[in-house]
ROKE-738638 format. One line per 2 residues: number of its first residue (from 1); their letters; for each residue z, x, y of N, C-alpha, C, O. Coordinates in nm, 4 decimals, m for minus. Layout:
NUM> a> Z:X:Y:Z:X:Y:Z:X:Y:Z:X:Y | ...
REM end
This chain:
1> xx> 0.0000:0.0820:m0.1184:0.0000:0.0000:0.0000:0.0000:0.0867:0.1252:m0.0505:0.0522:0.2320 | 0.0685:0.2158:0.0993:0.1281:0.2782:0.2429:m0.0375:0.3562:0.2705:m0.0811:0.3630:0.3854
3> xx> m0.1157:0.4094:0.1548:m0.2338:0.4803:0.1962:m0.3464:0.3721:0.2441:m0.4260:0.3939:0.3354 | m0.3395:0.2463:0.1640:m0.4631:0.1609:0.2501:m0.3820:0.1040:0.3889:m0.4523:0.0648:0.4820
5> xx> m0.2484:0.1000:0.4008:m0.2622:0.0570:0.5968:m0.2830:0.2206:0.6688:m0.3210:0.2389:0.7845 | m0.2551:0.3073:0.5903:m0.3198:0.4120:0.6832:m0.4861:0.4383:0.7091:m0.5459:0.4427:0.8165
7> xx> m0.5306:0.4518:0.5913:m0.6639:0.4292:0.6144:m0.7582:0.2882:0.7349:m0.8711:0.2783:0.7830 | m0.6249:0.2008:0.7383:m0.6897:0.0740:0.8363:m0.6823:0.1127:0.9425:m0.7667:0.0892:1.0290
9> xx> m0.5588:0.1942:0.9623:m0.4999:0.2205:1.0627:m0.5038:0.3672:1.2028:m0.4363:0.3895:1.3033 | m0.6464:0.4518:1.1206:m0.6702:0.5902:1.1162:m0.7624:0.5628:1.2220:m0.8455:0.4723:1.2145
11> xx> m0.7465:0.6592:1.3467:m0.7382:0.6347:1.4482:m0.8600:0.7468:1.4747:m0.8899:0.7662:1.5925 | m0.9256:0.8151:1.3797:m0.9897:0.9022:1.4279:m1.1614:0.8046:1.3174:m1.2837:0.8187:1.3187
13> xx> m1.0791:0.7307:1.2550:m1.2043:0.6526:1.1657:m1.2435:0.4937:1.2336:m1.3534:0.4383:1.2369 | m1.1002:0.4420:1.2887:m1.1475:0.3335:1.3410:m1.2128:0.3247:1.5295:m1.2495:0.2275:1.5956
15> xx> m1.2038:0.4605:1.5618:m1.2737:0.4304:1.7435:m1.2153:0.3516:1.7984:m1.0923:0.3467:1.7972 | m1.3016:0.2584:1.8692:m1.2358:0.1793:1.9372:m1.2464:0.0239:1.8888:m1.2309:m0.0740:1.9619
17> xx> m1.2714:0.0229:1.7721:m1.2758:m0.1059:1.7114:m1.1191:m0.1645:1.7235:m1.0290:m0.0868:1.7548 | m1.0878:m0.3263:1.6933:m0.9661:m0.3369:1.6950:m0.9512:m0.3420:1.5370:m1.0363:m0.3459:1.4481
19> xx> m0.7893:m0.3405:1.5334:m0.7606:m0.3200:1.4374:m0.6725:m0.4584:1.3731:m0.5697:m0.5162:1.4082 | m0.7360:m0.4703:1.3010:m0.6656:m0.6085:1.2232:m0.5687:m0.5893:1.1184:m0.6160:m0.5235:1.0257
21> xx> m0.4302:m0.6301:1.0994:m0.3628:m0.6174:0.9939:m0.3364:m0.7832:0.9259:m0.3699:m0.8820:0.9911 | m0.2805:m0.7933:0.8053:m0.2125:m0.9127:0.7490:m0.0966:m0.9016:0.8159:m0.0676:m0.8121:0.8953
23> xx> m0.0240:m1.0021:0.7802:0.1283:m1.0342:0.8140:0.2057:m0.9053:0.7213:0.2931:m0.8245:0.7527 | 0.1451:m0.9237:0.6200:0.2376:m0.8259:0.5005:0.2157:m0.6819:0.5606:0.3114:m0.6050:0.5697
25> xx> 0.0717:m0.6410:0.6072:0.0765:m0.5357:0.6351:0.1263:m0.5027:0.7996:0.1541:m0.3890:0.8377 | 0.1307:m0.6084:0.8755:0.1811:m0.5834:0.9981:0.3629:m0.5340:0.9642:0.4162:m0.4299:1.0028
27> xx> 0.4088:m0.6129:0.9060:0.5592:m0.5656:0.8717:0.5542:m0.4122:0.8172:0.6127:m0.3232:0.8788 | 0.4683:m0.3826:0.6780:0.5068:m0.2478:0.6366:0.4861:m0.1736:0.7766:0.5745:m0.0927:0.8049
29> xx> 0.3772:m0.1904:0.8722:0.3352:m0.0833:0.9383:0.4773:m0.0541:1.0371:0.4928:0.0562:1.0895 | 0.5662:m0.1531:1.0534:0.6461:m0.1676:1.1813:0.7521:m0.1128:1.0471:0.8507:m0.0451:1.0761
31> xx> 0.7350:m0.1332:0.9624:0.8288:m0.0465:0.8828:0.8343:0.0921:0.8768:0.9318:0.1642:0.8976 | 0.6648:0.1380:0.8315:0.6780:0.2488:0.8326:0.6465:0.3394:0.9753:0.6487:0.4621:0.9851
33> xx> 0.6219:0.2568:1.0636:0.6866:0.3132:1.2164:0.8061:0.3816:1.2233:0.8215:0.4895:1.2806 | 0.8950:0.3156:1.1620:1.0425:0.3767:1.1607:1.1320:0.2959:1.2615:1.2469:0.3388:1.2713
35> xx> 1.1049:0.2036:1.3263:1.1198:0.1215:1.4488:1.2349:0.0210:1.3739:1.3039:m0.0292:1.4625 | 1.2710:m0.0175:1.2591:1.3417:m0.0963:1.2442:1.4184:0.0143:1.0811:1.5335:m0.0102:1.0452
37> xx> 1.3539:0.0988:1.0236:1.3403:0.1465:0.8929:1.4324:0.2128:0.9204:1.3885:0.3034:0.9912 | 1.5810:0.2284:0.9019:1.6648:0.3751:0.8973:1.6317:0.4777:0.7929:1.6825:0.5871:0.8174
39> xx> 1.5560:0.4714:0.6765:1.4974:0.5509:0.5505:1.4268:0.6469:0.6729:1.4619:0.7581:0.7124 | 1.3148:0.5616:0.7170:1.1756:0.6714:0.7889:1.2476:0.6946:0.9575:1.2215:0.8054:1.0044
41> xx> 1.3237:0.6118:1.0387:1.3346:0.6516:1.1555:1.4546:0.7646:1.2107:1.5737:0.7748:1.1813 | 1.3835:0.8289:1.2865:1.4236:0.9755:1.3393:1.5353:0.9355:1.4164:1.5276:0.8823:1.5271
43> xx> 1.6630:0.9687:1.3410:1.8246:0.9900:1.4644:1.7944:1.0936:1.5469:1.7346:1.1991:1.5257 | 1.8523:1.0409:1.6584:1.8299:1.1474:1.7555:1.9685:1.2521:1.7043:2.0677:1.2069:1.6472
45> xx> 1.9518:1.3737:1.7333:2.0240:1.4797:1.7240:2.0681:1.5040:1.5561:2.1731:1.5565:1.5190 | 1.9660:1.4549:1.4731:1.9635:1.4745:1.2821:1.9075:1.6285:1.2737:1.8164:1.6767:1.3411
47> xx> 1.9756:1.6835:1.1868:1.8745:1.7836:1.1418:1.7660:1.7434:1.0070:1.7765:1.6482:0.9296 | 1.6794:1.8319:1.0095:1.5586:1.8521:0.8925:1.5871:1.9432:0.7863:1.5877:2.0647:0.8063
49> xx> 1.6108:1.8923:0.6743:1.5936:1.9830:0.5970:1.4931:2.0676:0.5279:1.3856:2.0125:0.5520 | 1.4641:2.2075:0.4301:1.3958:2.2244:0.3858:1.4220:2.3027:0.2680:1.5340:2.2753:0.2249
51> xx> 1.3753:2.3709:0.2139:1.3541:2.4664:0.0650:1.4571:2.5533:0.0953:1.5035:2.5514:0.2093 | 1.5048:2.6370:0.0037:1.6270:2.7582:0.0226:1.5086:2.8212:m0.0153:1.4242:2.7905:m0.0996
53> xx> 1.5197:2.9371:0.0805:1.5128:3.0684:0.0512:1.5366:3.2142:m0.0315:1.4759:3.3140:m0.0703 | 1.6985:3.1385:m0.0292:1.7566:3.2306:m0.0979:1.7316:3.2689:m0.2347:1.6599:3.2079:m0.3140
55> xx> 1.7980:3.3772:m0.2565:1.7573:3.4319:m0.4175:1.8636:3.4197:m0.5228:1.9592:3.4957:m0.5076 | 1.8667:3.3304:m0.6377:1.9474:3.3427:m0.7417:2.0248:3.4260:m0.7355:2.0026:3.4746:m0.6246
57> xx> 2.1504:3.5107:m0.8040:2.2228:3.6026:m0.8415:2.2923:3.5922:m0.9832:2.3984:3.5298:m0.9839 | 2.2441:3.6486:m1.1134:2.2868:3.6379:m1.1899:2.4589:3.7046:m1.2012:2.4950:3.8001:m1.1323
59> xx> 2.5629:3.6232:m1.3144:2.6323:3.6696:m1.2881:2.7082:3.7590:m1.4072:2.6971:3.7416:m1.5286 | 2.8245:3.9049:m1.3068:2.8316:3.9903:m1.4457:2.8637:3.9302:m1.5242:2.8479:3.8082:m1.5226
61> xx> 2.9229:3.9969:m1.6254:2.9941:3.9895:m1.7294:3.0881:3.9580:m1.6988:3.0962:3.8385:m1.7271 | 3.2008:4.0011:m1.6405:3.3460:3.9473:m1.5724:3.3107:3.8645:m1.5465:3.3707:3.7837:m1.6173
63> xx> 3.2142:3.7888:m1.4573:3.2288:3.6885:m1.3661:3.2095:3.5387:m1.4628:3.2466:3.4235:m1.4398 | 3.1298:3.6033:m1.5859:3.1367:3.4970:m1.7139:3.2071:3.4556:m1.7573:3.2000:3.3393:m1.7971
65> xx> 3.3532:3.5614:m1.7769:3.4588:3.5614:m1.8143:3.5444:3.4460:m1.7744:3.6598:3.4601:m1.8149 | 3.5186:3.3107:m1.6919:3.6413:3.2523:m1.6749:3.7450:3.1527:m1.7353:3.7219:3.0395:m1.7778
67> xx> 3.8231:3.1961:m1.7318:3.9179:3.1358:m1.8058:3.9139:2.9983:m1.7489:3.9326:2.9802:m1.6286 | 3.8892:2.8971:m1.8352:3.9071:2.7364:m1.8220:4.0134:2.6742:m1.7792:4.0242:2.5959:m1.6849
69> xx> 4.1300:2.7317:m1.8897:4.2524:2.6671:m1.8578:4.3426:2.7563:m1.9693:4.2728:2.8046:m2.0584 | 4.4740:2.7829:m1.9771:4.5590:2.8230:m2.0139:4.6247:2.8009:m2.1803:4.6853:2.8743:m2.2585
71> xx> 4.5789:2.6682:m2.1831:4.6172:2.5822:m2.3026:4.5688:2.6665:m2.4471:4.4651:2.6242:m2.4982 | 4.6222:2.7566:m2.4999:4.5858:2.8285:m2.6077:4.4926:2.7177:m2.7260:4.3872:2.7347:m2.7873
73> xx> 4.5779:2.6175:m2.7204:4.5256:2.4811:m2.8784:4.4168:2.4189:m2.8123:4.3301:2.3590:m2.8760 | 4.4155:2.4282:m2.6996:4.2983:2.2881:m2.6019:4.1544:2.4547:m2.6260:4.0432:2.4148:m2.6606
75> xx> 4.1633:2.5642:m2.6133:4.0466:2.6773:m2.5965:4.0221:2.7006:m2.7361:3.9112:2.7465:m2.7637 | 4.1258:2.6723:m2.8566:4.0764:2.7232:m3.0012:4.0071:2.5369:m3.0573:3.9631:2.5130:m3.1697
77> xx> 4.0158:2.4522:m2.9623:3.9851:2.3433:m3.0085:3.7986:2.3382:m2.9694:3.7052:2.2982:m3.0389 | 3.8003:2.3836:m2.8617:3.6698:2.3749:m2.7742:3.5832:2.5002:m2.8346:3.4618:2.4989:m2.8141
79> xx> 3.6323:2.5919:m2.8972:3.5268:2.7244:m2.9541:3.5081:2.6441:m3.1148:3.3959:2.6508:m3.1652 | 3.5954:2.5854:m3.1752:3.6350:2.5035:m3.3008:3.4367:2.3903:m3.2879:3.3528:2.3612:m3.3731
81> xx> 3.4434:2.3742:m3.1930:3.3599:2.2534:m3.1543:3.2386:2.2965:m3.1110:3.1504:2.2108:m3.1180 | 3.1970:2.4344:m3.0557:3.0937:2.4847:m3.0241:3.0114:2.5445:m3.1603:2.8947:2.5365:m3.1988
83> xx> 3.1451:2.6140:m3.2170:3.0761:2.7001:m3.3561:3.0121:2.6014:m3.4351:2.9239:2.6331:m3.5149 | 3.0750:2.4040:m3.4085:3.0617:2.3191:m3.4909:2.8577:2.3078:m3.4427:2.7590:2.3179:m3.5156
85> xx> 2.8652:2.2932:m3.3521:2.7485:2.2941:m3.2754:2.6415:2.3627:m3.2979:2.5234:2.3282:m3.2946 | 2.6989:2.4798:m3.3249:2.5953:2.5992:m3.3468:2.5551:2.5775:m3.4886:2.4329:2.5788:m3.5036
87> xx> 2.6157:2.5606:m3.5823:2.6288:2.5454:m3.6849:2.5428:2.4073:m3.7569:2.4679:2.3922:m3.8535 | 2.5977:2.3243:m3.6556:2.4257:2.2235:m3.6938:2.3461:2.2300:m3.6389:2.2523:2.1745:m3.6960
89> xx> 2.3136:2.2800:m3.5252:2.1811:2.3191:m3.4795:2.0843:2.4178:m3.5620:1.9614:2.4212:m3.5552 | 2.1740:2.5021:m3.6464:2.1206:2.6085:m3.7000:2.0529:2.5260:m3.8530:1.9528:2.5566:m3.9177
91> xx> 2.1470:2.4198:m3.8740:2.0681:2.3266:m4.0260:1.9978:2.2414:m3.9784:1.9189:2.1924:m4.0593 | 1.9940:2.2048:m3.8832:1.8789:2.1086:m3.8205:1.7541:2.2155:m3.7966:1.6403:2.1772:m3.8235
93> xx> 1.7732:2.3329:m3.7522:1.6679:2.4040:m3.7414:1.5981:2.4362:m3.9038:1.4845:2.4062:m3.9408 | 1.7063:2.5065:m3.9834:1.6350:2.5097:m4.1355:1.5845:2.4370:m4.1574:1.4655:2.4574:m4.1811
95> xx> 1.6470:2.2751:m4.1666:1.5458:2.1606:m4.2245:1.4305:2.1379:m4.1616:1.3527:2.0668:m4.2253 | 1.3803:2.1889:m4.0184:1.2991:2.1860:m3.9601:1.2014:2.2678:m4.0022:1.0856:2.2273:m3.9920
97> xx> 1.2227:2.3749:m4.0477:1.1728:2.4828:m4.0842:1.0981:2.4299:m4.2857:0.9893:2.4417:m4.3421 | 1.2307:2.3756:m4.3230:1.1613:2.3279:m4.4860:1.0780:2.2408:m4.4775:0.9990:2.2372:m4.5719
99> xx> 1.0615:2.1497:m4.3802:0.9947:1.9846:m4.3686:0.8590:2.1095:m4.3386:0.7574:2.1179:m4.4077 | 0.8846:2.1764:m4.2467:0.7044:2.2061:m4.2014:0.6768:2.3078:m4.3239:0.5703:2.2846:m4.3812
101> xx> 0.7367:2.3942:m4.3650:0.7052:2.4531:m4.4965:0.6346:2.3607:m4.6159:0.5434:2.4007:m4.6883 | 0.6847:2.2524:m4.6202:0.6101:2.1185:m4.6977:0.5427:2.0690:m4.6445:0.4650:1.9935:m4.7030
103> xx> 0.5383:2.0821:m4.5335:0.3821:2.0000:m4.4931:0.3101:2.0772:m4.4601:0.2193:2.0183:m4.4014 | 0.2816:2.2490:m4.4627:0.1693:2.3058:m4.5211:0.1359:2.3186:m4.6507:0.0219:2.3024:m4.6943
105> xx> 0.2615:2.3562:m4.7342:0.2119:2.3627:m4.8730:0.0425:2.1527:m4.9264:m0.0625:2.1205:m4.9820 | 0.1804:2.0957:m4.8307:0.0655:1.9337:m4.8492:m0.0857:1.9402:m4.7831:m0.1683:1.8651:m4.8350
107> xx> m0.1192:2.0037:m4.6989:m0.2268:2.0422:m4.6301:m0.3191:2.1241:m4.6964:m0.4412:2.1111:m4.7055 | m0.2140:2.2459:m4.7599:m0.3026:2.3042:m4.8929:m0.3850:2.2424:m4.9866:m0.5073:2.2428:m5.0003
109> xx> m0.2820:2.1817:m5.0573:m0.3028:2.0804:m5.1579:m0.4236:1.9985:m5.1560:m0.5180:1.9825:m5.2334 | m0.3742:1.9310:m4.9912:m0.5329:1.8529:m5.0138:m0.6179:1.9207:m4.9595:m0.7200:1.8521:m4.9613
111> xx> m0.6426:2.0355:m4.9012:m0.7773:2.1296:m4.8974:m0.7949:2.1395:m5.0265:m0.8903:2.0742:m5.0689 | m0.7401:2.1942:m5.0968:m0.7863:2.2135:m5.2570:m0.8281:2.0956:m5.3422:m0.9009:2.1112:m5.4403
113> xx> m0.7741:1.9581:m5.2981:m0.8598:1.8745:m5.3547:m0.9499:1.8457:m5.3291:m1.0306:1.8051:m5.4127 | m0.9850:1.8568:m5.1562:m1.0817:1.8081:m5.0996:m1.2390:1.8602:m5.2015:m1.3357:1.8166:m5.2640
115> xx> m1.1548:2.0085:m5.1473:m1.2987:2.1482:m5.2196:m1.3487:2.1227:m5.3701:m1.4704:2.1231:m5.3884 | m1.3020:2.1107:m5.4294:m1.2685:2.0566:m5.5861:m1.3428:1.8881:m5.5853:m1.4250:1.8680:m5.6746
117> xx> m1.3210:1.8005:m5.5112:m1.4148:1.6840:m5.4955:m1.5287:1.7227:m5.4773:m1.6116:1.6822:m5.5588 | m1.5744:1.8101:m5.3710:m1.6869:1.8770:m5.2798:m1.7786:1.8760:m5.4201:m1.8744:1.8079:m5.4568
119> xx> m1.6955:1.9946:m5.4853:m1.7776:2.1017:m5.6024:m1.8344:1.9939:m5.7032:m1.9490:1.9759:m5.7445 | m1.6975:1.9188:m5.7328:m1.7670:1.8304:m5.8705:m1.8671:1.7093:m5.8292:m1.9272:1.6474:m5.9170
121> xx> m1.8821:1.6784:m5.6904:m1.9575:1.5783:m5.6779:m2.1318:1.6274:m5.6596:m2.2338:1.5722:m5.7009 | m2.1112:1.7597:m5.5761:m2.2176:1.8670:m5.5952:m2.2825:1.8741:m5.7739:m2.3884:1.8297:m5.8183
123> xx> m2.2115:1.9208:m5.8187:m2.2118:1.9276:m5.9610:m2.2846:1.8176:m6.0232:m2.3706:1.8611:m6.0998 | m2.2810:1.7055:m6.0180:m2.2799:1.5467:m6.0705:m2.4217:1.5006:m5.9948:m2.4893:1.4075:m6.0385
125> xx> m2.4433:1.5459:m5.9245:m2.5796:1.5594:m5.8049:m2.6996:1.6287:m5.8449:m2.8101:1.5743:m5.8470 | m2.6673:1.8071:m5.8921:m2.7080:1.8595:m5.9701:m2.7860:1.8333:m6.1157:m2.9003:1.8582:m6.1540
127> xx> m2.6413:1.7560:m6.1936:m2.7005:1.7560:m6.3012:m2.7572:1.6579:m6.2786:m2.7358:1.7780:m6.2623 | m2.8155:1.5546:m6.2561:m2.8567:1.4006:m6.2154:m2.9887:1.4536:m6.2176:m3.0734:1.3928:m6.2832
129> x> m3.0175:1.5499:m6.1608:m3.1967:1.5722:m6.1418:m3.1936:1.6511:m6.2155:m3.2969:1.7100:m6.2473
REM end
């Protein structure tokens, strides 16, 4: 909607023709004027934002280091729960790994039947004449 009232509305395409809007599009336009829109209209004394500049900083080793919280049973509970983590990710990965191992060996398979159809129907063709 917002690119066809601009295009109606393009001031270097329409000259001095007048410019006709709908009702629907007379509102977006007074909308997207900013004249009633707090989304699109400019506060006086707002700043603009833009992109950072700045550059990442990875951090050391110490700085990795931080201690969460104190609770000896609450930190052997939470490493208890990560190893748990790691640990099925790592059998979800195997089974990932066996499922596609079987579905090349199945891809084999039927190349080899395919070739083997190929030959004997060749064959059957052959002897025919």
């Amino acid at each position: 909607m917002k690119s066809k009232i601009k295009n109606i509305t393009d001031m270097k395409k329409t000259g001095n023709r007048k410019i006709k809007l709908n009702e629907w599009q007379k509102k977006f336009f007074n909308l997207w004027n900013g004249s009633e829109n707090p989304v699109i209209q400019q506060v006086p004394g707002g700043v603009t934002a833009s992109t950072s500049q700045d550059v990442d900083i990875s951090l050391t080793d110490e700085e990795n280091q931080i201690p969460f919280c104190d609770d000896k049973e609450l930190m052997a509970k939470l490493r208890k729960k990560l190893l748990l983590q790691q640990i099925n990710t790592a059998a979800a990965q195997e089974k990932a790994a066996i499922a596609q191992e079987k579905a090349a060996l199945a891809v084999e398979r039927a190349a080899g039947a395919v070739e083997q159809f190929v030959e004997d129907y060749f064959a059957r063709q052959q002897a025919s004449f």
